[in-house]
PDB file with SEQRES, HELIX, SHEET and CRYST1 records, atoms N, CA, C and O in Angstrom:
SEQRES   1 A   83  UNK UNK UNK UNK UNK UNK UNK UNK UNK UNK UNK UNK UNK          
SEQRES   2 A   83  UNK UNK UNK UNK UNK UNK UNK UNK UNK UNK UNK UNK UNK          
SEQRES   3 A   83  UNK UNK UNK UNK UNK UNK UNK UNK UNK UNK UNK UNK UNK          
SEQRES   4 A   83  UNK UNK UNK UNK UNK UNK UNK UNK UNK UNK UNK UNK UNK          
SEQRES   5 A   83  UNK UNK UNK UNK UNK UNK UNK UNK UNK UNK UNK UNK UNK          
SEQRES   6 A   83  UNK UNK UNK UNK UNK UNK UNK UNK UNK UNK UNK UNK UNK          
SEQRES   7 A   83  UNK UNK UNK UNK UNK                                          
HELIX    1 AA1 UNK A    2  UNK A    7  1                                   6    
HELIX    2 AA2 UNK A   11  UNK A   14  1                                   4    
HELIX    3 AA3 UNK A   66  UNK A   82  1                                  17    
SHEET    1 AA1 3 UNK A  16  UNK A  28  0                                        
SHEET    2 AA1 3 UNK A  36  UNK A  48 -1                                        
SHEET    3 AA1 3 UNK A  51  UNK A  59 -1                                        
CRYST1    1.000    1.000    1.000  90.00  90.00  90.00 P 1           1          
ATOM      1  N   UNK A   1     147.600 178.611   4.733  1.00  0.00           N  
ATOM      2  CA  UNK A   1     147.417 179.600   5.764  1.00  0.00           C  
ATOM      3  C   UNK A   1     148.244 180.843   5.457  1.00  0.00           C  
ATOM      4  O   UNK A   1     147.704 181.873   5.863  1.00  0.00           O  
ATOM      5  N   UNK A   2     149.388 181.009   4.859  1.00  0.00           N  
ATOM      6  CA  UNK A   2     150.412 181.870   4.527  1.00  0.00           C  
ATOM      7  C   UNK A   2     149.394 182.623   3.499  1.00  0.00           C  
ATOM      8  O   UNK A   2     149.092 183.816   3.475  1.00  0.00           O  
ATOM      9  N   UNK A   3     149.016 181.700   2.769  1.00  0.00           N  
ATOM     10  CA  UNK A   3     148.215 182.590   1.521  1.00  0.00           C  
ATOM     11  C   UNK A   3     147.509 183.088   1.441  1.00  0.00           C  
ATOM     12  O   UNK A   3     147.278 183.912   0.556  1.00  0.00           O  
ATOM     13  N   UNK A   4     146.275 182.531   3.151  1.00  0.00           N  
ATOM     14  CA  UNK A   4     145.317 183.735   3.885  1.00  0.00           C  
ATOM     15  C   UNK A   4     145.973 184.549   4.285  1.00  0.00           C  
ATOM     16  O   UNK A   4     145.999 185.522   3.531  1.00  0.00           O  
ATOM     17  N   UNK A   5     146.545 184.643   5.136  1.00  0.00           N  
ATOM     18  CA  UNK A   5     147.728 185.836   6.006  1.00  0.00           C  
ATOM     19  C   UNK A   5     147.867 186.923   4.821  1.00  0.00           C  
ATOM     20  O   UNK A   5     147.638 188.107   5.068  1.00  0.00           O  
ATOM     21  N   UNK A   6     148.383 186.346   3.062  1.00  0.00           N  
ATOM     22  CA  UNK A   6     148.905 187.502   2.525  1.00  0.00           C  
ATOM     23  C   UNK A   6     147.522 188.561   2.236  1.00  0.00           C  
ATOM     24  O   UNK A   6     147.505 189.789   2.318  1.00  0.00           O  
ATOM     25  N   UNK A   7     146.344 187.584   1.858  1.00  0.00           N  
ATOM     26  CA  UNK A   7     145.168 188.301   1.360  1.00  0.00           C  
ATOM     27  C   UNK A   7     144.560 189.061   2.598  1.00  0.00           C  
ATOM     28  O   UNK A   7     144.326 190.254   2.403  1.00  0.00           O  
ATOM     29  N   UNK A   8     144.284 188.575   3.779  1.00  0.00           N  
ATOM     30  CA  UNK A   8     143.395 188.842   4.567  1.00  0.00           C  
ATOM     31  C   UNK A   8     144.453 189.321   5.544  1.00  0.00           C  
ATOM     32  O   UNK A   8     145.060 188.350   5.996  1.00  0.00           O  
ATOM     33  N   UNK A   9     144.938 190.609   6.082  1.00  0.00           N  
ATOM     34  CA  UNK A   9     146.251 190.613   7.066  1.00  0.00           C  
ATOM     35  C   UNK A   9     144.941 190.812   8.538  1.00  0.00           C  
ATOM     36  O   UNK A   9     145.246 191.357   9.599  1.00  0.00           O  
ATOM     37  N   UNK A  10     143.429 190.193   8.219  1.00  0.00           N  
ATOM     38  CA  UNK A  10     142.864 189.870   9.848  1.00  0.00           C  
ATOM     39  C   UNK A  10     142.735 188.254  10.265  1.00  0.00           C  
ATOM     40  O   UNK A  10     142.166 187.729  11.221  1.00  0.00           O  
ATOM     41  N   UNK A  11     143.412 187.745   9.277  1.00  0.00           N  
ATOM     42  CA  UNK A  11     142.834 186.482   9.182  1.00  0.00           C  
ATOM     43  C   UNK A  11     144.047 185.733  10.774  1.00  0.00           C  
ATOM     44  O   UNK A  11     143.583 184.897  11.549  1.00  0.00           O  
ATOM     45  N   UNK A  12     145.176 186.150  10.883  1.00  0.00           N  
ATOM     46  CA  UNK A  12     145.620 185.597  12.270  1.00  0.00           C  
ATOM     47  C   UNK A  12     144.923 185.830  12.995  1.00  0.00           C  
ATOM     48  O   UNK A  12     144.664 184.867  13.717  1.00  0.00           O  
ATOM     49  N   UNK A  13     144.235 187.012  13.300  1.00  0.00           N  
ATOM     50  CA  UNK A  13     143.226 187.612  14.499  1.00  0.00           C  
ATOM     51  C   UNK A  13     142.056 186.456  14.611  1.00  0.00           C  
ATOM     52  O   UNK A  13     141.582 186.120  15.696  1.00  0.00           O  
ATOM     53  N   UNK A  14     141.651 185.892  13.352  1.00  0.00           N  
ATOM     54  CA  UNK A  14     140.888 184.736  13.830  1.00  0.00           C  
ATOM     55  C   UNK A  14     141.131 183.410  14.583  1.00  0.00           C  
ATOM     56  O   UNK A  14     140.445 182.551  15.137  1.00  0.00           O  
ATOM     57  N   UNK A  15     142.472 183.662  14.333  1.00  0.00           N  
ATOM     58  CA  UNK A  15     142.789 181.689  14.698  1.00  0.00           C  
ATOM     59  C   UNK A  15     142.406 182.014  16.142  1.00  0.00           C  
ATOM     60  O   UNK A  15     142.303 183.136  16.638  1.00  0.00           O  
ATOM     61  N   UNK A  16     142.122 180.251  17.010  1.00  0.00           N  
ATOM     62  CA  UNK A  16     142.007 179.944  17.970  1.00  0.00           C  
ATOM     63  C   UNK A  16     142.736 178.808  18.237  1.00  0.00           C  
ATOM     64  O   UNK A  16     142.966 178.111  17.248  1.00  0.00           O  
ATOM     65  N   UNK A  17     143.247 178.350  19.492  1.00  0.00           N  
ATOM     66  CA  UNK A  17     143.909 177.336  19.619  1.00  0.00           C  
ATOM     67  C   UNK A  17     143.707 176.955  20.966  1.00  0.00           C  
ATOM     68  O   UNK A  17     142.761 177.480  21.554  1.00  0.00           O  
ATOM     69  N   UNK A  18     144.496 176.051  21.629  1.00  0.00           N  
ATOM     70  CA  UNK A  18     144.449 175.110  22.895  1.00  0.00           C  
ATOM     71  C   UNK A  18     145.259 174.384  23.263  1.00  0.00           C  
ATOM     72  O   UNK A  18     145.978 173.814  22.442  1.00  0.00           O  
ATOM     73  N   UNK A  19     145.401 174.172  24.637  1.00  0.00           N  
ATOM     74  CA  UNK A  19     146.363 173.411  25.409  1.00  0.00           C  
ATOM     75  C   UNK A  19     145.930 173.146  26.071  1.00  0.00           C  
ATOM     76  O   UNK A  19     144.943 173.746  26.494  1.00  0.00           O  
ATOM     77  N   UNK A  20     146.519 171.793  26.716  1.00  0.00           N  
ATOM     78  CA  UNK A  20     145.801 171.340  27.736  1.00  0.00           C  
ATOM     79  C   UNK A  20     147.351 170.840  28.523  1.00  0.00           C  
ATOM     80  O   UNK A  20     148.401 170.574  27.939  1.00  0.00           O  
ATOM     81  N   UNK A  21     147.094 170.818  29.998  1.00  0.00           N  
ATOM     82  CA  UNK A  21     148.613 170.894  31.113  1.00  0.00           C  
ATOM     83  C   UNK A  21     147.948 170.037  32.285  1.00  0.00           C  
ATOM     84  O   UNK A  21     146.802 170.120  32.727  1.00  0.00           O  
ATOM     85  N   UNK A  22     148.823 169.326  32.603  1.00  0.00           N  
ATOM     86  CA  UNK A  22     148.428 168.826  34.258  1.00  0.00           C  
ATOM     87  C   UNK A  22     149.168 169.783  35.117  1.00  0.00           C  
ATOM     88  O   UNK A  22     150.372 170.002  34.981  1.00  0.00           O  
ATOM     89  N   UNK A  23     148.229 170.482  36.221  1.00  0.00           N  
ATOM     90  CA  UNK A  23     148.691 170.937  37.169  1.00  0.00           C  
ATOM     91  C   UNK A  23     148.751 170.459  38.232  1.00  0.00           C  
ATOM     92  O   UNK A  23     147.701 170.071  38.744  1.00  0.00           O  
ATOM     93  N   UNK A  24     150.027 170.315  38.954  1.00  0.00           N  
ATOM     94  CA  UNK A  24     150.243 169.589  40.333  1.00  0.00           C  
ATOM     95  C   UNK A  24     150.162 170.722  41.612  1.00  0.00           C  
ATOM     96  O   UNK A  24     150.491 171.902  41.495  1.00  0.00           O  
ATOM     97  N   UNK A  25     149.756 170.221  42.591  1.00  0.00           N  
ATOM     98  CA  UNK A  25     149.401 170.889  43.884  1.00  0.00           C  
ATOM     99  C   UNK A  25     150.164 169.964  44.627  1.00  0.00           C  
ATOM    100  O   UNK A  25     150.078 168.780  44.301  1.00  0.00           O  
ATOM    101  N   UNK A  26     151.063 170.362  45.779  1.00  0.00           N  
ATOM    102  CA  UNK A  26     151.858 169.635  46.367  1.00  0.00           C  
ATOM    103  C   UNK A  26     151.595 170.191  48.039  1.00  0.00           C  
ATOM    104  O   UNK A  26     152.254 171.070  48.594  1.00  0.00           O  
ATOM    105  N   UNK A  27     150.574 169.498  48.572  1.00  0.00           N  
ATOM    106  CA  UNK A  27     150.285 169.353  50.178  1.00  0.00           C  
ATOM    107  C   UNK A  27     150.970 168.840  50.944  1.00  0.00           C  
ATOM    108  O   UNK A  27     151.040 167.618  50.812  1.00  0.00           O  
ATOM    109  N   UNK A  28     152.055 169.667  52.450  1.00  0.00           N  
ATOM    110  CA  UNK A  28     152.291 168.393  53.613  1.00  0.00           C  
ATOM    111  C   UNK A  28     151.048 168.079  54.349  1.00  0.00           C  
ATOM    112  O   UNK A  28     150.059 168.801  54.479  1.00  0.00           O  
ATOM    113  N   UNK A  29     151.208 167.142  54.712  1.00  0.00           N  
ATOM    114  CA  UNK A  29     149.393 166.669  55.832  1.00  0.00           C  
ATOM    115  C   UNK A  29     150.535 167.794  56.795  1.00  0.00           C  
ATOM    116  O   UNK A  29     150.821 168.982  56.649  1.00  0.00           O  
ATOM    117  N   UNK A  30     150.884 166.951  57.593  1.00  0.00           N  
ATOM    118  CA  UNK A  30     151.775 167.685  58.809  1.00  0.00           C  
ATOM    119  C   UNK A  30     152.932 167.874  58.967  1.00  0.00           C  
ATOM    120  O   UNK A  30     153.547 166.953  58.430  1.00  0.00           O  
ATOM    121  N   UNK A  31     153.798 168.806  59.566  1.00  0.00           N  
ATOM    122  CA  UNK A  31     155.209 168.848  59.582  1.00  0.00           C  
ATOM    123  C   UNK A  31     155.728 167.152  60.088  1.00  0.00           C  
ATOM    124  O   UNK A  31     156.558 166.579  59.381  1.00  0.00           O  
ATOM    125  N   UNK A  32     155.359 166.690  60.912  1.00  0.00           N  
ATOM    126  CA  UNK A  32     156.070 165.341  61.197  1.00  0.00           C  
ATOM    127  C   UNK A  32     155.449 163.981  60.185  1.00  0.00           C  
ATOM    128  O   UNK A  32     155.823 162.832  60.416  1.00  0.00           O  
ATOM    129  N   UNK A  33     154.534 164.280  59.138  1.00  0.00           N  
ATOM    130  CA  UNK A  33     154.527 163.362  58.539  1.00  0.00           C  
ATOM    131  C   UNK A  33     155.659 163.475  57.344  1.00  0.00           C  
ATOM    132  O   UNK A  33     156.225 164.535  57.074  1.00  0.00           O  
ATOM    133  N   UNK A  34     155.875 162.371  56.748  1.00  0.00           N  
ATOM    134  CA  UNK A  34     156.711 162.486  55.630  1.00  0.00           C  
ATOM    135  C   UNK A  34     155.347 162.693  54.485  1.00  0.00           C  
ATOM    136  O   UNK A  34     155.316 163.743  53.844  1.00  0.00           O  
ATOM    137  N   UNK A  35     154.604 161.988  54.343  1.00  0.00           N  
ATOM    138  CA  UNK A  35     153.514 161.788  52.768  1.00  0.00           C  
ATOM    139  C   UNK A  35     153.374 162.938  52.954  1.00  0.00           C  
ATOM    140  O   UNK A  35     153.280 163.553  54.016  1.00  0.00           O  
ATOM    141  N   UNK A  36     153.344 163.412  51.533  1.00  0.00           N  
ATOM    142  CA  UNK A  36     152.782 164.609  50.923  1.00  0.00           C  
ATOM    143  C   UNK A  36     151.468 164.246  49.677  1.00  0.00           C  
ATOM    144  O   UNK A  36     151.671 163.582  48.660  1.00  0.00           O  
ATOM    145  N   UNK A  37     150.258 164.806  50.034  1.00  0.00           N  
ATOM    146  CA  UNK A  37     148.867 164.697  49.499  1.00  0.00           C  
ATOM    147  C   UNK A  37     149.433 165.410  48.156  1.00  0.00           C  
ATOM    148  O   UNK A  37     150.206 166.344  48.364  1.00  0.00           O  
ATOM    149  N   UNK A  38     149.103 165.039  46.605  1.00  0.00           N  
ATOM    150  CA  UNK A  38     149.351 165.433  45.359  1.00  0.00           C  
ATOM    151  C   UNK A  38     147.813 165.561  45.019  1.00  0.00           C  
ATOM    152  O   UNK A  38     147.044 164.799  45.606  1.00  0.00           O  
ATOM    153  N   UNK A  39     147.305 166.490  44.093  1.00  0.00           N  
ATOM    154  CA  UNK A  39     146.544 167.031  43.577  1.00  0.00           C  
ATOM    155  C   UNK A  39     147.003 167.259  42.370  1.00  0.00           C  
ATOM    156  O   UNK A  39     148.094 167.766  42.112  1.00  0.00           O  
ATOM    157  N   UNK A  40     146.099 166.852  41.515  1.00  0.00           N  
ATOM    158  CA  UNK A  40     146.505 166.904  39.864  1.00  0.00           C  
ATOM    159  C   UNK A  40     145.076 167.646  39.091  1.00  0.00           C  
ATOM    160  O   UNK A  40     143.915 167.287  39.285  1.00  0.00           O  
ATOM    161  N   UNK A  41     145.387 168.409  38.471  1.00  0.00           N  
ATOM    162  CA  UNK A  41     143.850 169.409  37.497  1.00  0.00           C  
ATOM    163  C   UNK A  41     144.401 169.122  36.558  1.00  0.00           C  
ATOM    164  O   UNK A  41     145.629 169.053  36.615  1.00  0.00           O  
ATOM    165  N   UNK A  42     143.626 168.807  35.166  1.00  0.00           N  
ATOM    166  CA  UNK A  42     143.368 168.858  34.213  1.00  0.00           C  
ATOM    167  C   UNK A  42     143.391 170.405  33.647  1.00  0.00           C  
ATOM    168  O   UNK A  42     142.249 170.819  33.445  1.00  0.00           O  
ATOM    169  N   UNK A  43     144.287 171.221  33.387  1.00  0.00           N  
ATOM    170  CA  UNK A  43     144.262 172.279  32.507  1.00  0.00           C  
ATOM    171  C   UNK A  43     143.334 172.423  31.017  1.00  0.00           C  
ATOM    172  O   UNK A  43     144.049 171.857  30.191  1.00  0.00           O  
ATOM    173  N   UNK A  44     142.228 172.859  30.387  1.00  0.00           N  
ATOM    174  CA  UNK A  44     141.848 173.277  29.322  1.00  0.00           C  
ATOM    175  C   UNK A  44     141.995 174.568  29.009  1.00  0.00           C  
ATOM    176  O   UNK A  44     141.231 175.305  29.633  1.00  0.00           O  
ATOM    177  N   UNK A  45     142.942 175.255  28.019  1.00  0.00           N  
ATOM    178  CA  UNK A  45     142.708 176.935  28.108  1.00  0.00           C  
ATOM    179  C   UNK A  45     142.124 177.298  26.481  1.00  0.00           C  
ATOM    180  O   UNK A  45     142.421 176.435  25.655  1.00  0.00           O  
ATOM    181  N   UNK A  46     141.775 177.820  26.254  1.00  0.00           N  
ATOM    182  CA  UNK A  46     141.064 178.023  24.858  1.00  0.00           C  
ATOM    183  C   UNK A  46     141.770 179.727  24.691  1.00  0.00           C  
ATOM    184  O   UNK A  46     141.482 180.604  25.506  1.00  0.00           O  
ATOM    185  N   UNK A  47     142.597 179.942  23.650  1.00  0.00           N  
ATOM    186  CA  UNK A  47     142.781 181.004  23.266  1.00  0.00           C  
ATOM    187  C   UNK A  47     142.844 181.772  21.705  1.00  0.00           C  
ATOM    188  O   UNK A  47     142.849 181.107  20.670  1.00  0.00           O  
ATOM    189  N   UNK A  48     142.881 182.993  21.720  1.00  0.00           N  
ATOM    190  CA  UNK A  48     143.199 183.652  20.731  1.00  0.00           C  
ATOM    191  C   UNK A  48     144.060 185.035  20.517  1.00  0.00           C  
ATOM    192  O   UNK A  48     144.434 185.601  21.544  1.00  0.00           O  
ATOM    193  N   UNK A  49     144.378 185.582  19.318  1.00  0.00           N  
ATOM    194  CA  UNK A  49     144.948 186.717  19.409  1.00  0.00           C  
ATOM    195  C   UNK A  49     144.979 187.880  20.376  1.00  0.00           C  
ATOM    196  O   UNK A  49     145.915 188.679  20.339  1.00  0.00           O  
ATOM    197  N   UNK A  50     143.897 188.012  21.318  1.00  0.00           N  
ATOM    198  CA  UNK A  50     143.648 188.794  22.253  1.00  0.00           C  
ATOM    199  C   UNK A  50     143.515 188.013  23.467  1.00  0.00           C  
ATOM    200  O   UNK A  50     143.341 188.560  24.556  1.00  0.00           O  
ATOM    201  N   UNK A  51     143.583 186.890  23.341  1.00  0.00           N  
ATOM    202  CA  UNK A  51     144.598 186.302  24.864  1.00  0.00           C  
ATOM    203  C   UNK A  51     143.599 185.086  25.086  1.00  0.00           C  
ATOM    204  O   UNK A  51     142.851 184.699  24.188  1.00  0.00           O  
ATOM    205  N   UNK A  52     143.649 184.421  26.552  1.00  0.00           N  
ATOM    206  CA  UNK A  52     142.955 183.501  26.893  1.00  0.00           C  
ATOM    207  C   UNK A  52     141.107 183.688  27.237  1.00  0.00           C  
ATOM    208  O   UNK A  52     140.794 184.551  28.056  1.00  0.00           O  
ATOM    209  N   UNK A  53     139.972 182.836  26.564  1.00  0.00           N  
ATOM    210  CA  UNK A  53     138.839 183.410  26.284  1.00  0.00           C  
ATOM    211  C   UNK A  53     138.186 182.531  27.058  1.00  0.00           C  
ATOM    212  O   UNK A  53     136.995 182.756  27.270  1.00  0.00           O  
ATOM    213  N   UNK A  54     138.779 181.406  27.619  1.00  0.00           N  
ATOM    214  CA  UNK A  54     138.432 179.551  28.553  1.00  0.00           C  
ATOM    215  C   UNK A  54     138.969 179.202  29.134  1.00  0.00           C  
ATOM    216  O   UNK A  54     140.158 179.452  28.936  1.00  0.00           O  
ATOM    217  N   UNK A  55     138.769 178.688  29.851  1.00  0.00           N  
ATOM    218  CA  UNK A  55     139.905 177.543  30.785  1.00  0.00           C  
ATOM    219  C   UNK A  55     138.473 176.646  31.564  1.00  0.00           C  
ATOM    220  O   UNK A  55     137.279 176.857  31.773  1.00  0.00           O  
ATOM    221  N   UNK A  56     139.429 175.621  31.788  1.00  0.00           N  
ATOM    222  CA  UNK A  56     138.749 174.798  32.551  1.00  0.00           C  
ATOM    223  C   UNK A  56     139.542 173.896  33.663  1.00  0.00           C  
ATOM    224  O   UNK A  56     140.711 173.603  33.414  1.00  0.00           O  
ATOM    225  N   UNK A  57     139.122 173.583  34.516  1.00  0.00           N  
ATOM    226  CA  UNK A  57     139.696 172.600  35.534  1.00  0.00           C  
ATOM    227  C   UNK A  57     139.047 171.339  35.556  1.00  0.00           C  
ATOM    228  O   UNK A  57     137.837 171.130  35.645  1.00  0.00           O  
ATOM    229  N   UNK A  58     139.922 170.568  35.472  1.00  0.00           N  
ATOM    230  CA  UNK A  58     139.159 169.291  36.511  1.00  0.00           C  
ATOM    231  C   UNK A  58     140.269 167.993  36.723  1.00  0.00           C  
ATOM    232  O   UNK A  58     141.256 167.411  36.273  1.00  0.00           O  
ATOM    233  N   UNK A  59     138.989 168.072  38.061  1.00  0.00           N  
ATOM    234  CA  UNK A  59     139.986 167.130  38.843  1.00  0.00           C  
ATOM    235  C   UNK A  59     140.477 165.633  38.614  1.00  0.00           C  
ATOM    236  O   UNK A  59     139.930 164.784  37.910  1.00  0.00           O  
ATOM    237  N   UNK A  60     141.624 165.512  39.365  1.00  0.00           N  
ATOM    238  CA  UNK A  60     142.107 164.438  38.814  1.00  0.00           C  
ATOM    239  C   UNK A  60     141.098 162.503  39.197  1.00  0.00           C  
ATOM    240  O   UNK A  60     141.225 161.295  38.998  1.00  0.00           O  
ATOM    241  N   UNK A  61     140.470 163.206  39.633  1.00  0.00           N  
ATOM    242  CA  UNK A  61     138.789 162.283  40.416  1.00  0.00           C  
ATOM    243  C   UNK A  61     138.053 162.241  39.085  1.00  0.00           C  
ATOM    244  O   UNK A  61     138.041 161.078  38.682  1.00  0.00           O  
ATOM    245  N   UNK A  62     137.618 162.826  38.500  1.00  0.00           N  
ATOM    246  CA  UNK A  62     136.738 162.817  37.516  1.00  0.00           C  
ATOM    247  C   UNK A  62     137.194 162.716  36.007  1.00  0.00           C  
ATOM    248  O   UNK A  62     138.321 163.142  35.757  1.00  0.00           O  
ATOM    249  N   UNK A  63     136.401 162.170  34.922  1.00  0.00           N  
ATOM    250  CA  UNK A  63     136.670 161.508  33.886  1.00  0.00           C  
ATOM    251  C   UNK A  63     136.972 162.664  33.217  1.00  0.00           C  
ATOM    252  O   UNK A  63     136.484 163.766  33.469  1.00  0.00           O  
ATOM    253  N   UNK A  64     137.893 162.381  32.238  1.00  0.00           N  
ATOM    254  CA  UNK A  64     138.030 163.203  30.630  1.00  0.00           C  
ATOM    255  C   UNK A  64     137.350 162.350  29.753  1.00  0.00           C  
ATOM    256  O   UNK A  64     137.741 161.249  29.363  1.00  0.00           O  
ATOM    257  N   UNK A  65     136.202 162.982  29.436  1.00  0.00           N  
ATOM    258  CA  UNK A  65     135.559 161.771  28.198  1.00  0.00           C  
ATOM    259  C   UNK A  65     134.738 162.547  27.090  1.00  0.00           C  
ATOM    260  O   UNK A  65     135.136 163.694  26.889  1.00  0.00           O  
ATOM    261  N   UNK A  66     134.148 162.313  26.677  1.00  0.00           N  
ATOM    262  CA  UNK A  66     133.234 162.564  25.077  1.00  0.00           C  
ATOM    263  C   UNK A  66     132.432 164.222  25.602  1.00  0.00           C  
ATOM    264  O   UNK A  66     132.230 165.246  24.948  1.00  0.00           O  
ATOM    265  N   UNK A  67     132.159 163.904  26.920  1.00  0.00           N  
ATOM    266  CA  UNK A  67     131.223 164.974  27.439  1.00  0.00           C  
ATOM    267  C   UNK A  67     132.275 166.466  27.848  1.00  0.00           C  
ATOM    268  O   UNK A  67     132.287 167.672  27.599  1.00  0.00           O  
ATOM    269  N   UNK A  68     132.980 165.578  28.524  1.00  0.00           N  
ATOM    270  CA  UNK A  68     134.684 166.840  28.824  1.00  0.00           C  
ATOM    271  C   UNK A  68     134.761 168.037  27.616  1.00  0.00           C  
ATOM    272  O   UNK A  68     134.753 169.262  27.735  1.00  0.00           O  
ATOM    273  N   UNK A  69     134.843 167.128  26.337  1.00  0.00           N  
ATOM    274  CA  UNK A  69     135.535 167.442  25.550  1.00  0.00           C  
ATOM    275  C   UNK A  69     134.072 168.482  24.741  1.00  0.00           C  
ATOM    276  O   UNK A  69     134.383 169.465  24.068  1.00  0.00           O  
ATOM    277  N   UNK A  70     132.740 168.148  24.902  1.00  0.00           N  
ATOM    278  CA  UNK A  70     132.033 168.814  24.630  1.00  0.00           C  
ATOM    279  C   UNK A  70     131.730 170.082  24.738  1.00  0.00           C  
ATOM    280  O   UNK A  70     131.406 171.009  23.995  1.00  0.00           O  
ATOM    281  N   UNK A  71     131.991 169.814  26.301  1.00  0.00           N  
ATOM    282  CA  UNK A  71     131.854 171.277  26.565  1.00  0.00           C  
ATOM    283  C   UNK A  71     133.001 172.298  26.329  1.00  0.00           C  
ATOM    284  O   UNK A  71     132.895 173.513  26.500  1.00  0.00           O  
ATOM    285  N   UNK A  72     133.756 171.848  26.045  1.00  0.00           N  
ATOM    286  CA  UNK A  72     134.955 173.187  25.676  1.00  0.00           C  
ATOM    287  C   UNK A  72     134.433 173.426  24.146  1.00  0.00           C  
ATOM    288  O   UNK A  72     134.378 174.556  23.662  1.00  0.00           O  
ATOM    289  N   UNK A  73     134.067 172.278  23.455  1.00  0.00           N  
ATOM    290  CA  UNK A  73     134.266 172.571  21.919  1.00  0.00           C  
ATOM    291  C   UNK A  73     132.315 173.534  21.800  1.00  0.00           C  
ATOM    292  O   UNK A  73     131.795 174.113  20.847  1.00  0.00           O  
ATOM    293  N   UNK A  74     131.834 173.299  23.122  1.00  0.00           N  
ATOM    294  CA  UNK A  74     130.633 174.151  22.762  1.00  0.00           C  
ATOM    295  C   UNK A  74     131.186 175.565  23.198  1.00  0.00           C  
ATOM    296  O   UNK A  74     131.003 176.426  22.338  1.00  0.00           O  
ATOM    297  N   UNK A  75     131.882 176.031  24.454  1.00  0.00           N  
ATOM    298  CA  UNK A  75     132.530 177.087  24.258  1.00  0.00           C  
ATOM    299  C   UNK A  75     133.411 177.654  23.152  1.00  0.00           C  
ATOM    300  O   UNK A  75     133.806 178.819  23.129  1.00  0.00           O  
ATOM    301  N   UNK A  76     133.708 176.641  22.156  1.00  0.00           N  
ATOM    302  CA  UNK A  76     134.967 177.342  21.375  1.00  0.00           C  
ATOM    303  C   UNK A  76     133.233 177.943  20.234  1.00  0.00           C  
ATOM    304  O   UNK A  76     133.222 179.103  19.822  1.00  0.00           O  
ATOM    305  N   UNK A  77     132.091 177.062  19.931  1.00  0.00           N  
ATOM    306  CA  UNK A  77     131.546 177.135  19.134  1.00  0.00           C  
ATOM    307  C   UNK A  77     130.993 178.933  19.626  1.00  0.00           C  
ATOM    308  O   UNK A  77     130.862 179.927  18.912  1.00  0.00           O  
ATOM    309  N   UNK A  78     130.800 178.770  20.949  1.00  0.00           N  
ATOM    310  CA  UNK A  78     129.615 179.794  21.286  1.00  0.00           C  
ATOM    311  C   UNK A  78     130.581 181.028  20.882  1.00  0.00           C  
ATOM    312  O   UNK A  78     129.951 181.897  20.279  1.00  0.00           O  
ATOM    313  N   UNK A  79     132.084 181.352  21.081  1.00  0.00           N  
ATOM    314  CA  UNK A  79     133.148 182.344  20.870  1.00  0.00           C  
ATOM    315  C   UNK A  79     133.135 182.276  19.362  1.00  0.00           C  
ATOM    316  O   UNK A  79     133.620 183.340  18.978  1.00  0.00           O  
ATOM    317  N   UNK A  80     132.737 181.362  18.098  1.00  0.00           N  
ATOM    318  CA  UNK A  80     133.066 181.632  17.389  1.00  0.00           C  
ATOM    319  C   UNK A  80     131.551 182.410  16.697  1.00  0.00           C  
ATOM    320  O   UNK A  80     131.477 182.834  15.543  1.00  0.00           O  
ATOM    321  N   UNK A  81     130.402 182.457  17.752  1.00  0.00           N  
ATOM    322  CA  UNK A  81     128.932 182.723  17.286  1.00  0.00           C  
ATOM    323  C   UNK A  81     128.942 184.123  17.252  1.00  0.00           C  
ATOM    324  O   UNK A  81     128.286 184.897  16.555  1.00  0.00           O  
ATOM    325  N   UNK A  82     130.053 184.392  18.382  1.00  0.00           N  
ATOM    326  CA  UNK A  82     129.916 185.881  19.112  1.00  0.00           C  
ATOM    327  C   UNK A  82     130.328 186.605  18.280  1.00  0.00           C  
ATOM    328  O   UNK A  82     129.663 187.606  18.012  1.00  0.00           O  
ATOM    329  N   UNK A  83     132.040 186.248  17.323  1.00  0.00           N  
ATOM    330  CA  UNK A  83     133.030 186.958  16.772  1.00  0.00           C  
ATOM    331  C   UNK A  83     131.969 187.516  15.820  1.00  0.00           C  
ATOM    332  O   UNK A  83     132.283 188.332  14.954  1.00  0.00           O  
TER     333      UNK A  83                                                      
END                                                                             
């Protein structure tokens, strides 16, 4: 990668990358209850040199599976159709 960088000084501008984060949401039901309702999202963000190009949510109810993962990698495909 260093040895693209020296030839090509656009070749960082191409990379893309990703993270993925659990985000917590922290609900009281009511002031006199003690339980507090937790909410958890699934973070997907898809980025590049010019910043974040994706994201996705989902809830902590619904699966991460083969299909999850599809659809981001068809967004990363469709961003790389566009470039």
């Amino acid at each position: 990668m260093l040895r693209a960088a020296d030839i090509d000084p656009d070749f960082i501008k191409n990379i893309v990358t990703a993270d993925e984060t659990w985000c917590f949401q922290y609900e009281p039901l009511t002031k006199r209850q003690k339980k507090i309702r937790v909410n958890q999202d699934l973070a997907t963000v898809l980025f590049d040199s010019k910043g974040i190009f994706h994201e996705k949510f989902i809830r902590e109810d619904q699966t991460v599976n083969a299909d999850y993962y599809l659809s981001v990698l068809n967004c990363l495909w469709n961003r790389i159709l566009r470039v």
